[in-house]
C-alpha positions as CSV (number, residue, x, y, z in Angstrom):
1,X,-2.4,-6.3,-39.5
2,X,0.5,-3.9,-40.3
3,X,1.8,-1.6,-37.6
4,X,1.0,1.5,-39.1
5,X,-2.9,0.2,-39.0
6,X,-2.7,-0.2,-35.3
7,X,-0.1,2.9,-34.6
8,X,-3.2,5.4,-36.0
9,X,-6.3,3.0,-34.5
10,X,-4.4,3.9,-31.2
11,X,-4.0,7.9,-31.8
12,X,-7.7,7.5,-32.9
13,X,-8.5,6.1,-29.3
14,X,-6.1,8.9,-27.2
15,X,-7.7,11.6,-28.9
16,X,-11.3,10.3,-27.7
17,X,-9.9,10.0,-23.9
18,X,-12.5,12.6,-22.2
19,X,-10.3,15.3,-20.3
20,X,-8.6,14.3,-17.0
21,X,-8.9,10.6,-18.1
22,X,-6.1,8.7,-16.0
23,X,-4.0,5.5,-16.6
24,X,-2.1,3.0,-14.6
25,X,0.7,1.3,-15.2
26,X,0.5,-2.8,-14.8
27,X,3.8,-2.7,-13.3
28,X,4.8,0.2,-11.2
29,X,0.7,1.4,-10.8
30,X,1.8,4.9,-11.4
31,X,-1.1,7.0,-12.7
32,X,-0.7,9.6,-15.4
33,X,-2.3,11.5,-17.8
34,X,-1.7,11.8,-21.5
35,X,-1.2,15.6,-22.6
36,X,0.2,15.1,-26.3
37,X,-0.9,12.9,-29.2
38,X,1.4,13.8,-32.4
39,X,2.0,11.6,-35.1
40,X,5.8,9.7,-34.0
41,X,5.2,10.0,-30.4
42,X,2.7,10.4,-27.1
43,X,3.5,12.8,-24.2
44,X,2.3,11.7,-20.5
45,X,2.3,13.0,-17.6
46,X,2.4,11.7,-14.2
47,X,0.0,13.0,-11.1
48,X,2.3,10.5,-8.4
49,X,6.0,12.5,-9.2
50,X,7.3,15.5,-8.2
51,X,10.0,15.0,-10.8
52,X,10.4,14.0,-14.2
53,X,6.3,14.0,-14.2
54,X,6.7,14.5,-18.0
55,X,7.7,12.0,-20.5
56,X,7.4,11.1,-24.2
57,X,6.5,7.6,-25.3
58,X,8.2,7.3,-29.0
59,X,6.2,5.2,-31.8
60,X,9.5,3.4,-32.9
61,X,9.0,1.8,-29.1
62,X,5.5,1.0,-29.6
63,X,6.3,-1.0,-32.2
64,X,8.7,-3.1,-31.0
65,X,6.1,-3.7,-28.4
66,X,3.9,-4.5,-30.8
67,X,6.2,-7.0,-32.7
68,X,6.8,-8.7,-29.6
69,X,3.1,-9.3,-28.8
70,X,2.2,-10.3,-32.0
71,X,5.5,-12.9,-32.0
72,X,4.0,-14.7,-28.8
73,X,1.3,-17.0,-28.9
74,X,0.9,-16.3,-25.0
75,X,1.3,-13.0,-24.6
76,X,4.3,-11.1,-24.0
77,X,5.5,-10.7,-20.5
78,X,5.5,-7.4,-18.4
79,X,8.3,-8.5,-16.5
80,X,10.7,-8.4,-19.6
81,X,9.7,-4.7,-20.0
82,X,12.8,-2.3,-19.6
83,X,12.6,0.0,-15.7
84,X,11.0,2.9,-18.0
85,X,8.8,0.9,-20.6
86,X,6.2,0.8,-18.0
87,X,3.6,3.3,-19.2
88,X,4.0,1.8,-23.1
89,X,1.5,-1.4,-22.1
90,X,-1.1,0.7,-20.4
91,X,-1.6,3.3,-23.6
92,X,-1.3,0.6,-26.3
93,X,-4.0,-1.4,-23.8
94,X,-6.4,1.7,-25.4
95,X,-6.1,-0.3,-28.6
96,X,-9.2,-2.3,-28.9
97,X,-6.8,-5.5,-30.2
98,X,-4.6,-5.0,-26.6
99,X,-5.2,-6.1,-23.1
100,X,-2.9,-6.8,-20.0
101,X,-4.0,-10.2,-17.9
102,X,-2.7,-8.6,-14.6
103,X,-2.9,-12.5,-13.1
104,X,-0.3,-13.6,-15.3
105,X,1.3,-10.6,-16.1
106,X,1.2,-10.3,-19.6
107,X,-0.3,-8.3,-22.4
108,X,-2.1,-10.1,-25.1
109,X,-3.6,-9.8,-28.5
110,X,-7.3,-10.5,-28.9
111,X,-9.7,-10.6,-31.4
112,X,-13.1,-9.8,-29.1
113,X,-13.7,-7.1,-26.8
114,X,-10.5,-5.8,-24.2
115,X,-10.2,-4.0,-21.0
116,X,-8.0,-0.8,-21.0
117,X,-5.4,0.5,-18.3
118,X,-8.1,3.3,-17.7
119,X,-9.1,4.3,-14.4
120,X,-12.6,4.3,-13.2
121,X,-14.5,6.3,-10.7
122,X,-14.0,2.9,-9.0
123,X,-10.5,2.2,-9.1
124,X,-9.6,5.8,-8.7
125,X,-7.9,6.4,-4.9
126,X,-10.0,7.4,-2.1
127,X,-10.0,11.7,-2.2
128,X,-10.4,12.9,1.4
129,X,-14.0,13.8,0.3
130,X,-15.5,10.4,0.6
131,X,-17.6,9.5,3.4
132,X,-15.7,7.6,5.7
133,X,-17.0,4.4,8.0
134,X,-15.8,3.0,11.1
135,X,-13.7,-0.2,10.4
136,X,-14.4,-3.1,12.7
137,X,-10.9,-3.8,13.5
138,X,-8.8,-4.3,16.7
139,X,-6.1,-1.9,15.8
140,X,-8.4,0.9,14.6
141,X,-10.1,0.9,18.1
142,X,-6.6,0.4,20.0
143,X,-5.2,3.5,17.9
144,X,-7.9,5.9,18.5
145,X,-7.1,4.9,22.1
146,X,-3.6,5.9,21.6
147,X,-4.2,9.0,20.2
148,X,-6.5,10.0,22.6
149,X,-3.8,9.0,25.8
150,X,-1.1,10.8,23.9
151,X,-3.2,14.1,23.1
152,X,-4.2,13.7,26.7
153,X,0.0,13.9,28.6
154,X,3.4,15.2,27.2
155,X,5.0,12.2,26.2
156,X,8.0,14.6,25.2
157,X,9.0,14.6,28.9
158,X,8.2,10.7,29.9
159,X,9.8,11.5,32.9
160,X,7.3,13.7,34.5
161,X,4.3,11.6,33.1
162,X,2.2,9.5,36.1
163,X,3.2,6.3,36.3
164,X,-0.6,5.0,35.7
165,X,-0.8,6.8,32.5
166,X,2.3,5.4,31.6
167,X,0.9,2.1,32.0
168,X,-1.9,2.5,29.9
169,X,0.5,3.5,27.0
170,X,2.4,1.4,27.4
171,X,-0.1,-1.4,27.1
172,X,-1.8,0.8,24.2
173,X,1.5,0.9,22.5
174,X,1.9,-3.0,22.7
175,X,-1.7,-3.9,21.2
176,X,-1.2,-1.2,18.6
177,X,2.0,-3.1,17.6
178,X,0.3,-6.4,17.5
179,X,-2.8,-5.8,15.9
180,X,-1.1,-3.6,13.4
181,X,1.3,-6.3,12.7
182,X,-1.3,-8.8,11.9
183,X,-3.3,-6.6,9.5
184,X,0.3,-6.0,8.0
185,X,0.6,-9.3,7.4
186,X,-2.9,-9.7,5.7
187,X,-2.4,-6.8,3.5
188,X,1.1,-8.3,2.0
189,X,-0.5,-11.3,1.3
190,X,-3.1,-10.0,-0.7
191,X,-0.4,-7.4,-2.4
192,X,1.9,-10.6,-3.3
193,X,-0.4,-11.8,-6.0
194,X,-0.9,-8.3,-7.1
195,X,3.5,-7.6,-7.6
196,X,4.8,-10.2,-10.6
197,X,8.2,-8.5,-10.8
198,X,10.8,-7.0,-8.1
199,X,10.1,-2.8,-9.0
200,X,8.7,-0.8,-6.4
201,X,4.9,-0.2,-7.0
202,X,3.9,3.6,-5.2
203,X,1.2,5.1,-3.0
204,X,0.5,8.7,-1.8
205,X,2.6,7.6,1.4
206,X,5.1,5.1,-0.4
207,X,6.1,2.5,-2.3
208,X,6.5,-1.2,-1.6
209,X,8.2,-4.0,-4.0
210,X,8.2,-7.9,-4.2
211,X,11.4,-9.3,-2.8
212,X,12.4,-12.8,-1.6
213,X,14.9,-14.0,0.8
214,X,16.1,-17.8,1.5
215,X,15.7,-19.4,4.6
216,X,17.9,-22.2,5.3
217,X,17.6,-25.1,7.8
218,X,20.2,-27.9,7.8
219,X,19.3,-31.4,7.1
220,X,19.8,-34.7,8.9
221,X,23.3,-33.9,10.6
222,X,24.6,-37.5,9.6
223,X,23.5,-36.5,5.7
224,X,26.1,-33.5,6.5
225,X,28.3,-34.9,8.1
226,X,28.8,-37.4,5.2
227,X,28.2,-35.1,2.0
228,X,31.1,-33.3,3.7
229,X,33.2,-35.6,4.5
230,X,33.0,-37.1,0.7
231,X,34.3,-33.4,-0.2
232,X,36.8,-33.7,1.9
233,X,36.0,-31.5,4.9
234,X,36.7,-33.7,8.4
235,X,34.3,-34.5,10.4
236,X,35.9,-32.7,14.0
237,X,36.1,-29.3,11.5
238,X,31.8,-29.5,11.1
239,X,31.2,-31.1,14.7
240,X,30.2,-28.5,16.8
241,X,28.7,-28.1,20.5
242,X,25.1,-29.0,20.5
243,X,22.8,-26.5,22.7
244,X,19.9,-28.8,23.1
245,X,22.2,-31.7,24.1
246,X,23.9,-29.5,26.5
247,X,20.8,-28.3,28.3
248,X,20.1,-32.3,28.8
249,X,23.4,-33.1,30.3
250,X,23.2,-29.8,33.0
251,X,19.9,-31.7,34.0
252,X,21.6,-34.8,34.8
253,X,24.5,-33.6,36.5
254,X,26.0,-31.3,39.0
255,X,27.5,-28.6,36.8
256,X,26.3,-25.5,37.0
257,X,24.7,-23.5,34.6
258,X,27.1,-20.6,34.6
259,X,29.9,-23.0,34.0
260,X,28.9,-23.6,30.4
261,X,27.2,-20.1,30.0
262,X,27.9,-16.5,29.5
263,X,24.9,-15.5,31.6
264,X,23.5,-11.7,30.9
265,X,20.8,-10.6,32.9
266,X,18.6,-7.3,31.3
267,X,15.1,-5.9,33.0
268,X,12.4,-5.1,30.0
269,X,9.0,-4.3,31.2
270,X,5.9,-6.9,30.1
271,X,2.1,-6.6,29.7
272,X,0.6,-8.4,32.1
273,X,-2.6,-8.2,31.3
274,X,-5.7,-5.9,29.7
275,X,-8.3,-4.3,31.0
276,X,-10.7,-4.7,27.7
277,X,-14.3,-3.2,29.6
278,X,-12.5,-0.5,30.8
279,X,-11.1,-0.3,27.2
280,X,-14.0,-0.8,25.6
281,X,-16.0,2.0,27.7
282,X,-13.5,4.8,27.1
283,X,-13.8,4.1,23.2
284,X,-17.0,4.5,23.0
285,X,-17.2,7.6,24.7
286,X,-14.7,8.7,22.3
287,X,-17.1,7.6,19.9
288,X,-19.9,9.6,21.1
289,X,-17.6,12.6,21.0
290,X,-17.0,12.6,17.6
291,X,-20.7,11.9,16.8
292,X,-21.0,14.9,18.8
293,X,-18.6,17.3,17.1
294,X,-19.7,15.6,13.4
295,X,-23.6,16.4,14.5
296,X,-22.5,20.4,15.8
297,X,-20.1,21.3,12.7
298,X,-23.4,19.8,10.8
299,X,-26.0,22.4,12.9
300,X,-23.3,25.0,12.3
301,X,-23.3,24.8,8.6
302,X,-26.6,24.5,8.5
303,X,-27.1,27.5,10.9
304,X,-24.7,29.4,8.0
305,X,-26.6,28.1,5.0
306,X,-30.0,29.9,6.2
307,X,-28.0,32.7,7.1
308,X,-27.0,33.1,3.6
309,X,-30.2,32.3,2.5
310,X,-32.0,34.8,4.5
311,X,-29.1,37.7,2.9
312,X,-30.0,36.3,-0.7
313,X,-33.4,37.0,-0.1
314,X,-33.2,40.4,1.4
315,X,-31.1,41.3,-1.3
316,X,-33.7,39.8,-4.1
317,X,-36.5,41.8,-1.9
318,X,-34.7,45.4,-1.8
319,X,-33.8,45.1,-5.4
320,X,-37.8,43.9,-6.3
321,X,-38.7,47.1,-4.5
322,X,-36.3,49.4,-6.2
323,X,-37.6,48.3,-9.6
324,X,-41.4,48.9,-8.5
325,X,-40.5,52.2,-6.9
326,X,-38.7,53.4,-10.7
């Protein structure tokens, strides 16, 4: 099928987008909206930038997209795509011949029915309407500690805070950390499969991006030794002193410790323990408070709902009676 064909299926399918219909990009999963549909070239613009929220996608580039798809057997791959090619993949993916396989990160040709780049009401991020639930997780119940020990001292003066409170946010601050670090953790490795390229991929708060690093660990030391010495590197340049082995021979003999090592002492403060009932309590009478203040901003609007109701209908009744009275 000739270019042209597909150019004019696809400004068919833009001008059928309902209004306010939003896209994502497979790369960077920037959303955006298109504004424009002329016949060389689409206008979009972004809801995630504060700058350069506008930009034209030209045809000329939609057909080199196109050639390149139809050119691989497999697909062609996101990846290749040029730092601001992104949005190209996620219009053309209106075309009912064009799909992007996010798990291998491609975009393919098809002959039955495709998925789009669209958004859905369930794909669309969380608006600060939803109805919210309580997570069952360690570090949502730790932080809501937190915040309540913070509102409850001046942590901008530590010096004049009890010692006691100190203590507790202290420990607060420590479990906080850990627990936070752990979902971390579980949330990167679920976003690994999701990044197949090294761009930055954005939020409301931020943006993140796949990276790699190389972590190195030395092999048998007599396979060193020997690879090296073949290069010609001597072996007293590579030999070195051993910590482990030195730690066995202070065991074994007289020589003191600070005779081999520069010995720095430094005081740090460590949790000793947790008090998780006493924990536990104080959360959920935090808990209960919120209930509390959910339940009385409910009575309140409630209380100004029939109020309003009550002025509608004195209003309906004095206007009824004016009419009857004329």
């Amino acid at each position: 099928m000739p270019f042209s064909v597909s150019w004019h299926t696809l400004l068919d399918e833009l001008d059928d987008l309902p209004g306010g219909a939003t896209l994502i990009t497979p790369l960077s999963h920037n959303r955006f909206q298109v504004t424009d549909v002329q016949e060389q070239r689409v206008v979009i613009e972004f809801l995630d930038r504060d700058i350069d929220e506008t930009q034209p996608l030209q045809r000329e580039q939609f057909e080199t997209l196109f050639r390149r798809i139809t050119e691989e057997p497999g697909g062609f791959e996101l990846d290749r795509l040029p730092a601001d090619a992104d949005p190209y993949p996620a219009v053309l993916s209106l075309h009912p011949r064009f799909e992007i396989d996010a798990d291998r990160g491609v975009i393919v040709e098809k002959e039955g029915p495709t998925t789009s780049q669209l958004l859905d009401a369930e794909t669309e991020p969380e608006s600060d309407d939803q109805e919210r639930t309580e997570p069952d997780l360690d570090v949502y119940a730790d932080a809501l500690l937190l915040v309540d020990a913070l509102e409850r001292h001046d942590v901008t003066t530590l010096e004049e805070v009890d010692t006691d409170a100190l203590v507790n946010i202290y420990t607060l601050l420590s479990d906080v950390q850990r627990n936070a670090n752990d979902l971390r953790q579980d949330v990167a490795d679920v976003l690994l499969n999701r990044l197949h390229h090294d761009r930055p991929v954005s939020g409301p708060f931020g943006s993140v991006q796949r990276t790699s690093r190389q972590n190195r660990t030395l092999k048998d030391e007599e396979v060193v030794v020997e690879t090296l010495e073949d290069a010609g590197i001597d072996r007293e340049r590579i030999l070195g002193v051993d910590r482990s082995k030195v730690d066995e021979a202070l065991e074994v003999t007289e020589v003191a410790e600070s005779d081999v090592y520069e010995i720095e002492t430094s005081e740090y403060v460590r949790k000793a323990e947790v008090d998780e009932e006493r924990k536990e309590t104080r959360l959920q009478g935090l808990k209960d408070q919120l209930a509390a203040s959910e339940e009385e901003g409910a009575e309140e609007l409630r209380e100004e709902i029939e109020d309003l109701e009550a002025r509608i209908d004195d209003l309906t009744s004095f206007r009824t009676g004016a009419e009857v009275s004329d």
